[in-house]
C-alpha positions as CSV (number, residue, x, y, z in Angstrom):
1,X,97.0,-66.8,72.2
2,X,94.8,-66.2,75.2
3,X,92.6,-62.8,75.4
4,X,94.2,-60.8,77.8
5,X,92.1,-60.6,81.1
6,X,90.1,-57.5,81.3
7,X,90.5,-55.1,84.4
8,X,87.7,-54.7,86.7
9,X,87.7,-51.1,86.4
10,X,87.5,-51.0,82.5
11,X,83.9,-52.6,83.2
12,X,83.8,-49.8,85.9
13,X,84.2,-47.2,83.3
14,X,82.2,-48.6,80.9
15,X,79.2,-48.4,83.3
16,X,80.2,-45.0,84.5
17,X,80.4,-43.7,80.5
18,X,77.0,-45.0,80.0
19,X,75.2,-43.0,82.7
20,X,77.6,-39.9,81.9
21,X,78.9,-40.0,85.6
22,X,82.2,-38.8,86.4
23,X,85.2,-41.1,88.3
24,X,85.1,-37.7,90.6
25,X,81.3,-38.0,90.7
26,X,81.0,-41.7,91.8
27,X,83.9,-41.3,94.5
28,X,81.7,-38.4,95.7
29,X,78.8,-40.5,96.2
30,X,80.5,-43.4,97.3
31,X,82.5,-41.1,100.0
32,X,85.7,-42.3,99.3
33,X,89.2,-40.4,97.8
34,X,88.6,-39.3,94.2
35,X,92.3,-41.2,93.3
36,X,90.3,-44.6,94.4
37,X,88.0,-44.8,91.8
38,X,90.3,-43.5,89.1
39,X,93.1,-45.8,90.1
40,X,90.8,-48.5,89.9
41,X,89.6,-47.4,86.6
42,X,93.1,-47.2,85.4
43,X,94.0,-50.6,86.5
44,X,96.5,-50.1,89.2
45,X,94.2,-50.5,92.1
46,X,92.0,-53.4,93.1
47,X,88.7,-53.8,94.3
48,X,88.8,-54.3,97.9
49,X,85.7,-55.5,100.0
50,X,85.1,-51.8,101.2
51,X,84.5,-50.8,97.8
52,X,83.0,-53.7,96.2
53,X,80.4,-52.7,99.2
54,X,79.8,-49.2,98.2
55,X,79.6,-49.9,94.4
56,X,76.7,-53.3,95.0
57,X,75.0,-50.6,97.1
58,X,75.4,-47.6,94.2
59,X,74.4,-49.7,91.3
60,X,72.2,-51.9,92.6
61,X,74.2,-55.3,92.7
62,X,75.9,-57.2,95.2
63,X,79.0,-56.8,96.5
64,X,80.0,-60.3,95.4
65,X,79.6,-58.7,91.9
66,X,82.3,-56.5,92.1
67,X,84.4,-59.1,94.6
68,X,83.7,-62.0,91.5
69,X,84.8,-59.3,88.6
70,X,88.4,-58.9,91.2
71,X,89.0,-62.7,91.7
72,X,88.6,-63.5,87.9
73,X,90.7,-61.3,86.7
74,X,93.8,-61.6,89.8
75,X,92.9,-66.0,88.5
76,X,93.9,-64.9,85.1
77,X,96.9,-62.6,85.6
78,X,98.4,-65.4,88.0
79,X,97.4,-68.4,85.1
80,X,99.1,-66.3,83.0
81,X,102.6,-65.6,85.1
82,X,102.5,-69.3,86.5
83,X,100.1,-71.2,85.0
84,X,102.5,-73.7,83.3
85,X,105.2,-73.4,86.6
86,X,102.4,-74.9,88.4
87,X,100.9,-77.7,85.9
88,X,104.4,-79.2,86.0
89,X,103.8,-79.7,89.9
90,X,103.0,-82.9,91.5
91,X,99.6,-83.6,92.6
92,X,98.6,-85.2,96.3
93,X,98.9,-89.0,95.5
94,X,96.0,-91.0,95.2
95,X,94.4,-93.4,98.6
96,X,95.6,-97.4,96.9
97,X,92.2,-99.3,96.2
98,X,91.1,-101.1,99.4
């Protein structure tokens, strides 16, 4: 059985728990709602563009980072809830040989 895909924000935390910053402490610095960061922490909020921005810029990655950490783990969820719907799908036929 397949790991289950890890959450953005638990990566978020775990950074945050390392340099002994707060959830409240970050949204502060980012200058966004304190309920952001925390929801994203908890795993029932995704990481937009607008954030992905302001964290690159906090920790000193790139937005695309934070963007990449999103799209793996939305890949994974979906493979996981359709994944075998979709492999039973056709696929566009091949050009015949000239």
């Amino acid at each position: 059985m397949p790991r289950p895909p890890i959450h953005p924000g638990e990566i978020l935390a775990d950074e945050l728990a390392e340099l002994a910053v707060t959830p409240t402490e970050l949204s502060r610095q980012l200058n966004v709602p304190p309920n952001r960061i925390s929801q994203i922490i908890n795993g029932k909020r995704s990481i937009t563009g607008d954030t992905a921005l302001r964290l690159g810029h906090w920790f000193g990655t790139s937005a695309q980072f934070w963007l990449n950490l999103q799209a793996a783990y939305d890949l994974r969820v979906a493979e996981a809830q359709v994944g075998n719907e979709i492999a039973r799908l056709p696929t566009r036929p091949t050009a015949p040989a000239a």
